[in-house]
C-alpha positions in Angstrom: 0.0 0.0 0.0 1.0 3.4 -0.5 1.6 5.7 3.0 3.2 8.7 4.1 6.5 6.9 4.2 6.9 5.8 1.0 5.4 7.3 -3.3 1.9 9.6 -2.3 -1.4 8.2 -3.3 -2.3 8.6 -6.7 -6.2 9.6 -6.6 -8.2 10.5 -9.4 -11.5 12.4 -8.6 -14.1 12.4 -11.4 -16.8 15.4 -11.0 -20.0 16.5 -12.8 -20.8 19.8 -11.1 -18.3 22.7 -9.4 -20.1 21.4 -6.1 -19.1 17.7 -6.5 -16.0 18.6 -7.4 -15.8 20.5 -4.5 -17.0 17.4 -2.3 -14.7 14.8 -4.2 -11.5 16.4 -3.9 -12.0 17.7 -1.0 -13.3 14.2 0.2 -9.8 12.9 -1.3 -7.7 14.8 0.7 -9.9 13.6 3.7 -9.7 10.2 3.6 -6.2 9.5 1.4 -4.4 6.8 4.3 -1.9 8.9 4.7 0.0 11.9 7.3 -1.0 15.1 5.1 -3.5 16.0 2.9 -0.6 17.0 0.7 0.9 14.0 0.7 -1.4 12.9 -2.3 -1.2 13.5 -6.1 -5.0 14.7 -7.4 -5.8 14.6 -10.6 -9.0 16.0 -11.7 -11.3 15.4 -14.0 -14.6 17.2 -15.1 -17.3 15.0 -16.5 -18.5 16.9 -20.2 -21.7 17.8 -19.6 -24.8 20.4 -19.0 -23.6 21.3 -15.7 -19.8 21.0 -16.6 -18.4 24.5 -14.4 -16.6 27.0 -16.2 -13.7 28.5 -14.9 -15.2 31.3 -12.7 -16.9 28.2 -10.9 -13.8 26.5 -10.2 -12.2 29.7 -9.1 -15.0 30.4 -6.3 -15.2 26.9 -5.3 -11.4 27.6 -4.1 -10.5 23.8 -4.5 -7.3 22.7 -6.7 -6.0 19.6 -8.5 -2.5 18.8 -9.5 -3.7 18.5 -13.1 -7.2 19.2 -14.3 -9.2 18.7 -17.4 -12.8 18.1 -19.0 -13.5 14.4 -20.6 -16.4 12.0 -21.5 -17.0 8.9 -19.7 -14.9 7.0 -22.3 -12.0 9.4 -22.1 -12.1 9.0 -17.9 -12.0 4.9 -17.9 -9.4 5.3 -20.9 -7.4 7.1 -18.8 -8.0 4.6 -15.7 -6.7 2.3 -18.1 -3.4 3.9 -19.2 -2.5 5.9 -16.0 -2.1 3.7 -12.6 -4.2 5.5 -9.8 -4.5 4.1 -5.8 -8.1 5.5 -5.3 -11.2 6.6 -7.7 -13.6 9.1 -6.3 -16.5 9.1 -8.4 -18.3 12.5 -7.5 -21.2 12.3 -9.6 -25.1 11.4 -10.0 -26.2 8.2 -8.8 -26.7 7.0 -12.7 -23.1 8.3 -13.9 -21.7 6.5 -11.1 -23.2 3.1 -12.0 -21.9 3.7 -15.8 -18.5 4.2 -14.4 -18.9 1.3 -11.7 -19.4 -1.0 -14.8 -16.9 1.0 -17.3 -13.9 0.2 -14.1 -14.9 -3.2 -13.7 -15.2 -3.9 -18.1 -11.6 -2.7 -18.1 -10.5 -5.8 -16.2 -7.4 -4.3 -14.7 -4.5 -6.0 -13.1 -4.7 -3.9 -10.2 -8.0 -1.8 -10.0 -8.2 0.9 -7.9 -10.5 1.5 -4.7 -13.5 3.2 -5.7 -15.4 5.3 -3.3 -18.4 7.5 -3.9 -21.2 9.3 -1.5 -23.6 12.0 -1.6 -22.7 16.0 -2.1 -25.4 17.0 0.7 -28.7 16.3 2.5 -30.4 13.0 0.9 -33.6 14.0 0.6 -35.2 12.3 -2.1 -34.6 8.8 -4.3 -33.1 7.6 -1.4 -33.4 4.0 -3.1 -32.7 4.9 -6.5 -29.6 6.5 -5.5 -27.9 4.4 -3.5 -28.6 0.9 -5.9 -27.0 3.3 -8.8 -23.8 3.8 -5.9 -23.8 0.5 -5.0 -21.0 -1.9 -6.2 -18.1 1.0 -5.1 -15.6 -0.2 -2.2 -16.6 2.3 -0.1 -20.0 5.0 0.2 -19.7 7.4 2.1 -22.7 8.6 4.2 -22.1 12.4 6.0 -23.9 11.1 9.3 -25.1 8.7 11.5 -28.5 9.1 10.3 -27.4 8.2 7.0 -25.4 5.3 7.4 -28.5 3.6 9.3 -30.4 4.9 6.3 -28.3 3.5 3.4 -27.4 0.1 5.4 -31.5 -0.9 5.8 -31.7 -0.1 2.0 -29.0 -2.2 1.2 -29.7 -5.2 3.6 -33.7 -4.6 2.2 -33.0 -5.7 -1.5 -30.5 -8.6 -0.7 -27.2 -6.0 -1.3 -24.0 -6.1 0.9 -23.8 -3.1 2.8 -20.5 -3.0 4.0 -19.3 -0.7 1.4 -21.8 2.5 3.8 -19.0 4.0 5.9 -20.1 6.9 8.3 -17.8 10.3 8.0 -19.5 14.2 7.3 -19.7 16.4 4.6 -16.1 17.6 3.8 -16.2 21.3 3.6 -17.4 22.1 7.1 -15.3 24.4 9.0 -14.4 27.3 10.0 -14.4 29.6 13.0 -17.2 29.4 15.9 -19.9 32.3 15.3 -19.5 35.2 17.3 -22.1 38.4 17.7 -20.5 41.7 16.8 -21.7 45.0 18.0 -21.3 46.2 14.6 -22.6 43.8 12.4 -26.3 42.9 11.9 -26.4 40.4 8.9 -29.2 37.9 7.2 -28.4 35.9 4.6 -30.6 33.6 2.6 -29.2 31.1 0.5 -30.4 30.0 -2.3 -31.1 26.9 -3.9 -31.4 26.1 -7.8 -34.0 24.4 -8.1 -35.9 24.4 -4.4 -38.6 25.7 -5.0 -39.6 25.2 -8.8 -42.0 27.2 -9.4 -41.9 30.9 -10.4 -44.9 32.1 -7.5 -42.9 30.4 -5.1 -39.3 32.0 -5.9 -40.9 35.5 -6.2 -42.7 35.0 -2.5 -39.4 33.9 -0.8 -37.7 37.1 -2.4 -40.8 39.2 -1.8 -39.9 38.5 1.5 -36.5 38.8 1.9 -36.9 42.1 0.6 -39.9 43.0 3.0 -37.3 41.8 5.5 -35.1 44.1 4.8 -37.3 47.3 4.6 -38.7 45.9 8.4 -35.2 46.2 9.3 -33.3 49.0 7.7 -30.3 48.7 10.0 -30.0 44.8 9.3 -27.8 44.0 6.4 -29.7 41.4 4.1 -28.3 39.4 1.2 -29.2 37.1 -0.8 -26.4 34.3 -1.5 -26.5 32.9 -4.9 -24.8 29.8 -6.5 -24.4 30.7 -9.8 -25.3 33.5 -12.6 -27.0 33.5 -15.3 -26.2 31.0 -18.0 -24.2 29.4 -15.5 -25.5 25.5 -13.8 -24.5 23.8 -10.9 -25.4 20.5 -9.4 -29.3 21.6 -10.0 -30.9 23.4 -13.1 -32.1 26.8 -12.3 -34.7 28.0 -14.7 -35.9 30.9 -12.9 -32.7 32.6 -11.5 -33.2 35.1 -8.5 -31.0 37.6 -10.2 -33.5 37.6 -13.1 -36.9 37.9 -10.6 -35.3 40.4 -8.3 -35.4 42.7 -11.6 -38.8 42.6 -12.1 -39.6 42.9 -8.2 -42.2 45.7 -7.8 -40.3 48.7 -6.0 -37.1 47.6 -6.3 -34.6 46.5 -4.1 -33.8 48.9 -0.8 -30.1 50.2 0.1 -29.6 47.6 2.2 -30.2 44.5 0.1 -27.1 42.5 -1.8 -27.1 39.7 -4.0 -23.4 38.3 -3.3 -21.7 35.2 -5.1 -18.6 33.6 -3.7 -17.4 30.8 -1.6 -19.9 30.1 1.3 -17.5 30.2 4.0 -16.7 33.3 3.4 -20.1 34.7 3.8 -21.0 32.5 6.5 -17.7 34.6 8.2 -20.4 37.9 8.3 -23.6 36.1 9.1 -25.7 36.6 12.0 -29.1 34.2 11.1 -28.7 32.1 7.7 -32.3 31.1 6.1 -32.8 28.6 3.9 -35.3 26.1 2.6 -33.1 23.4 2.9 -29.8 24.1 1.5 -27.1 21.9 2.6 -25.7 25.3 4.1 -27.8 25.2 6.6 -25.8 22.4 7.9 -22.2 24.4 7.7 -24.1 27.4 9.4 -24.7 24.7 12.4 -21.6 23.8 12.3 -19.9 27.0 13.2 -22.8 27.7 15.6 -24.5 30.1 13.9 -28.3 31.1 14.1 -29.9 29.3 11.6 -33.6 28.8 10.3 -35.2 26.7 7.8 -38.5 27.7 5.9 -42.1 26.0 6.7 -43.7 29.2 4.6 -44.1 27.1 1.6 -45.1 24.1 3.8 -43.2 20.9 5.0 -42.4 18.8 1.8 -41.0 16.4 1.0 -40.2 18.1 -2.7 -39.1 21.1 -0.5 -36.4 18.5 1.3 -37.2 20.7 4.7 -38.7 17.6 5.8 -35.4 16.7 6.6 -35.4 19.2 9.2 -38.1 17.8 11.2 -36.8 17.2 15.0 -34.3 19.7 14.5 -35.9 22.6 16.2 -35.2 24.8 13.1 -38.2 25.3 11.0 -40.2 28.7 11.3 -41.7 31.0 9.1 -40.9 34.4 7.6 -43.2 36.2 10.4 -41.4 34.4 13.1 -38.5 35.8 11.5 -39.7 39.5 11.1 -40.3 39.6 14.6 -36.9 38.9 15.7 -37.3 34.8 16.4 -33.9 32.8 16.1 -34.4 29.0 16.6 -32.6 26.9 18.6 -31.3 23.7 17.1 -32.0 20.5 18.8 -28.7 18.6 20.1 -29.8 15.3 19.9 -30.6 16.4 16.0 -27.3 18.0 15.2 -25.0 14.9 16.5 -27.6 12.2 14.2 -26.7 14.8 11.2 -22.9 14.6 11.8 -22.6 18.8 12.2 -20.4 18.0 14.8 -20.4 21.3 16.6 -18.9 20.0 19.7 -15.4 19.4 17.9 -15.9 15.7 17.1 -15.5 16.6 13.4 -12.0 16.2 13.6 -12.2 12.6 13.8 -15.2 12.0 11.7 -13.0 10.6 8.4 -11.2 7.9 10.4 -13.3 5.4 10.2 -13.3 5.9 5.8 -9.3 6.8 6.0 -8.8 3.7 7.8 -11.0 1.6 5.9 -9.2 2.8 2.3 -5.8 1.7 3.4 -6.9 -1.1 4.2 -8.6 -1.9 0.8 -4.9 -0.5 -0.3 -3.0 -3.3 1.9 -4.5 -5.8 0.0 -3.0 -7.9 -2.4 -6.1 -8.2 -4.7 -9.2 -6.5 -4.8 -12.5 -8.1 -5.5 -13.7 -7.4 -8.7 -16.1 -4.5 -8.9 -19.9 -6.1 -8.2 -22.9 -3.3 -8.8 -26.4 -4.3 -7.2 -27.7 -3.8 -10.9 -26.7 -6.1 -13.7 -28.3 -7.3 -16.9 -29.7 -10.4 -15.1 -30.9 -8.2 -12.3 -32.5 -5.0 -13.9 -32.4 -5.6 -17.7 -34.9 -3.1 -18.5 -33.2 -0.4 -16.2 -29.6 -0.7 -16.5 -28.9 -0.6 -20.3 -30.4 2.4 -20.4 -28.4 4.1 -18.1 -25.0 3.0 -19.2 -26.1 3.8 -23.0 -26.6 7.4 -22.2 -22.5 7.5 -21.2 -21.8 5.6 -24.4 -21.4 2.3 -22.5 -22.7 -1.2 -23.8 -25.0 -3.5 -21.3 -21.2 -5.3 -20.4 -19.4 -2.1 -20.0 -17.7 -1.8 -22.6 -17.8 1.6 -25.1 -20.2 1.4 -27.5 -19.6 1.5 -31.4 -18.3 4.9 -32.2 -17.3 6.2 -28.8 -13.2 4.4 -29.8 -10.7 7.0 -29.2 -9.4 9.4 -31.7 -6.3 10.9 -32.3 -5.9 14.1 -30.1 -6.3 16.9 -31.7 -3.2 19.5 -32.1 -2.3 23.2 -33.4 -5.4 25.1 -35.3 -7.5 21.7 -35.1 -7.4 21.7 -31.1 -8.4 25.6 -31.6 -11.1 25.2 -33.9 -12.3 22.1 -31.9 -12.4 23.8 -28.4 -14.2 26.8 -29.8 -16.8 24.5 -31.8 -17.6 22.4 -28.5 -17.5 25.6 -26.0 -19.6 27.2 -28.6 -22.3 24.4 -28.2 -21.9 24.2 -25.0 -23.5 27.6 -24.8 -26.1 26.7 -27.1 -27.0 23.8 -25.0 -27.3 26.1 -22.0 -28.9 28.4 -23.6 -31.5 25.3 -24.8 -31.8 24.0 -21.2 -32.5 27.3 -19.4 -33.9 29.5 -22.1 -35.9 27.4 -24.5 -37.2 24.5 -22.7 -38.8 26.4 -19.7 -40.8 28.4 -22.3 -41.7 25.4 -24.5 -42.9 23.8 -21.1 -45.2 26.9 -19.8 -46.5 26.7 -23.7 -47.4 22.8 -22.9 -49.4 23.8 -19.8 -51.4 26.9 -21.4 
């Protein structure tokens, strides 16, 4: 095995979205068997897609790579192939990660990797269909106690080995402990993509951030937003905030912001974070700061502030207005792996330990997905065709590699594909919202 004594780790880190990257490679560095998080070599690599991030992305998200660069599904496991790597971390949606489960374990190698996967944030929907896609990696990672119960009954309900679930926390909490200053008066809500959906929805949470803010002229109130416009992330945001808070009757008052940038950083000048049930909410608790989640558009399940229930956090805008802070329930916050009382510090031993000792053995088992072709035929060749795989893993007719491109050609090709990139941005989050009111009318 690989350790701090001898060559780093070789990890790889395949992401779909500037906020799994974020949680792979920083979930790499976590749980790499060895002394320091430095002592690894991280390659990167960005799976070609609609929510692919763009460099600004990367850039905010604040998280590097020894070497970085955009590929297909075919180009990663070509690369697994050629290029000897300790430890996969497959960063991705549930269905990309079974293509690549099947992809690593079609390439037959000598020595595979260990492969480990998890979850970017709060699980609160397809908990089933999202695990079985995850299932067959060496190790998945659940962010709490809560979830590792979760994901174990699923696993042990269909007949699956569960041993792969290993309990650790979400990787980017952190931090210093909230402290009140004299000076300082800030709310910030953060936003969510694609929580809520609807147009009437978004434009009553802003209406009443903004009515917030007018109650309170002294308060500084800002509206923290994941992307711009054009831009996706993990979700797709048809209705961006920046675009509704133009159209707000009135206008915005003096002491309203929309702000972008890393989340720590905001969470440094925050007072009371609100949310519906962004996984921010759960950083906020971890540095101790007043936080509330939404009931004003009800307890949903859609909403995912159902996951909140027991935690002593949900309350309403009027709560709010009045100058209510909730008070999170401890019982709560230790099941959800916030780990406020300092525990986080040892919360990705039990995966760092469980790694090297995948590493320290001789042979790995070869790779062995819940979902086959004798098990879901009329599911799973659907899934791995849409990454260009065949029902055995292998790439399908057409998706062989090409010679790289070099000199004008690369040029001309990386203008052509950013080129439709945009296009197919513009499709997603232009077009097809319009075409879809149209279809309801």
């Amino acid at each position: 095995m690989p350790s701090s004594t001898s060559k780093a780790v070789r990890v790889a880190v395949l992401a779909d979205s500037d906020t799994r990257w974020k949680w792979g490679a920083l979930t790499a560095r976590r749980i790499a068997p060895v002394d320091a998080p430095d002592s690894i070599e991280l390659s990167g690599f960005l799976l070609r897609g609609r929510a692919t991030p763009t460099a600004r992305q990367l850039a905010e998200v604040g998280v590097g790579a020894d070497d970085l660069r955009e590929v297909t599904g075919n180009e990663f496991l070509r690369a697994m192939k050629d290029e000897p790597y300790d430890v996969i971390v497959l960063a991705l949606v549930g269905g990309a990660v079974q293509a690549m489960l099947h992809g690593l374990a079609a390439l037959a190698l000598p020595r595979r990797p260990v492969v480990v996967t998890g979850y970017v944030g709060v699980v609160y929907e397809k908990l089933a269909d999202g695990l079985l896609l995850r299932h067959g990696a060496d190790v998945v990672l659940a962010n709490s106690r809560h979830d590792a119960d979760r994901f174990r009954e699923v696993y042990e309900g269909v007949g699956a080995d569960a041993s792969s679930v290993t309990e650790a926390a979400l990787p980017f909490l952190g931090g210093a402990p909230y402290e009140a200053a004299d000076d300082r008066d800030t709310v910030v809500f953060a936003a969510q993509p694609s929580v809520p959906e609807s147009r009437a929805d978004r434009t009553y949470l802003l209406r009443r951030l903004v009515e917030h803010a007018r109650l309170h002229p002294h308060r500084e109130v800002l509206l923290k937003l994941r992307s711009r416009p054009g831009e996706h992330t993990t979700h797709l945001e048809e209705l961006p905030y920046q675009k509704l808070a133009d159209k707000l009757p009135g206008g915005l008052p003096p002491n309203f912001k929309l702000v972008y940038g890393h989340m720590g950083g905001v969470l440094d000048r925050t007072d009371l974070l609100v949310t519906v049930s962004s996984t921010a909410a759960l950083e906020s608790l971890h540095r101790r700061i007043p936080t509330a989640v939404l009931s004003d558009l009800g307890v949903r399940e859609t909403l995912g502030n159902h996951h909140f229930i027991g935690s002593g956090l949900l309350t309403s805008w009027d709560s709010l207005d009045g100058g209510h802070r909730p008070a999170p329930d401890a019982d709560w916050l230790a099941r959800q792996g916030v780990a406020a009382d300092g525990a986080y510090e040892t919360a990705f031993d039990a995966a760092r330990k469980r790694v090297a000792e995948l590493l320290e053995q001789p042979e790995l088992a070869p790779i062995a997905p819940y979902y086959t072709p004798a098990t879901a035929p009329g599911y799973l060749p659907r899934i791995l065709a849409r990454h260009h795989l065949a029902p055995d893993g292998t790439a399908l007719p057409g998706a062989a590699p090409k010679a790289e491109a070099t000199g004008i050609r690369r040029v001309v090709r990386d203008a052509v594909r950013n080129a439709a990139r945009g296009a197919y941005r513009h499709g997603v989050q232009r077009v097809a919202p319009v075409i879809r009111r149209m279809g309801e009318l």
